[in-house]
C-alpha positions in Angstrom: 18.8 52.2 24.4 16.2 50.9 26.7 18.0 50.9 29.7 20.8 49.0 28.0 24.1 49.7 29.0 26.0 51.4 25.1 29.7 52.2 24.6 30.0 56.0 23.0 32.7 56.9 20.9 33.4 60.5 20.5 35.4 62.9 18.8 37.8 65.4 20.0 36.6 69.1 19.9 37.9 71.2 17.2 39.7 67.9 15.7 38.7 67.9 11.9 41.2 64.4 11.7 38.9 62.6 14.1 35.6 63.5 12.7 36.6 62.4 9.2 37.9 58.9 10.8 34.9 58.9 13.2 32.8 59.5 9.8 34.6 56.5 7.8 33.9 54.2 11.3 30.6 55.2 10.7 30.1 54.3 7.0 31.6 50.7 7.3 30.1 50.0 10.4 26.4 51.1 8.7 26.5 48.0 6.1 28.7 45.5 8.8 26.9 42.7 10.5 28.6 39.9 12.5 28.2 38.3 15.2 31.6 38.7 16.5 32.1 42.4 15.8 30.4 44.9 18.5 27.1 46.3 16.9 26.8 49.8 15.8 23.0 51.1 17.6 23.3 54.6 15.8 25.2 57.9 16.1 24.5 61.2 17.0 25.5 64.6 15.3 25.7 68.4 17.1 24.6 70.3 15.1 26.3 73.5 17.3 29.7 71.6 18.0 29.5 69.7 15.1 30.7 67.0 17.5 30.0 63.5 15.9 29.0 60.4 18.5 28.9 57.0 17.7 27.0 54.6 20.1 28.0 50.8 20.2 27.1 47.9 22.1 29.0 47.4 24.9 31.4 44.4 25.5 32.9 43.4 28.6 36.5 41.8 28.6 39.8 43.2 27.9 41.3 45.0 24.6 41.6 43.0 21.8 45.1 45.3 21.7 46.1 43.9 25.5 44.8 40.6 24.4 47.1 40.1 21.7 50.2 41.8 23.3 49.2 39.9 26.8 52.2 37.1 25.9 55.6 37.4 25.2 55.5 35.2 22.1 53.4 35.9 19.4 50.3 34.8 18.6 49.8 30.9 17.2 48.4 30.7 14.0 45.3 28.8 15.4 44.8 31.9 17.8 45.1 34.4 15.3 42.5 32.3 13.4 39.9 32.7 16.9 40.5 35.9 17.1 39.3 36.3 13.3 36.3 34.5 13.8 
């Protein structure tokens, strides 16, 4: 990517589960553009493993999982709303 530093997402060897959801990742993410969801670059298929890569930009910061769960209470309705957009 240029010297850019990518996130890859992979699947498991010999996991038929994860390539089909890797697959389905890979069909919504084809048609999604926004500018606060990471950007899909491209993916790449082995042919011999039949190991399926997908390659996303990267974002620094925490989880949005660890974000959430970070407080004890749960989120406010106008931080659930920032997250969304």
């Amino acid at each position: 990517m240029h010297g850019r530093a990518v996130a890859v997402k992979t699947t498991r060897p010999g996991k038929k589960t994860s390539i089909t959801a890797l697959a389905n990742e890979l069909r919504v993410f084809r048609h999604v553009r926004h500018p606060n969801l990471v950007q899909l670059y491209g993916a790449v298929l082995n042919a011999t493993t039949s190991q399926l890569a997908l390659v996303f930009e990267l974002v620094c910061g925490i989880q949005l999982k660890m974000f959430v769960t970070s407080t004890s209470s749960p989120p406010t309705p106008s931080s659930r709303h920032c997250i969304l957009i």
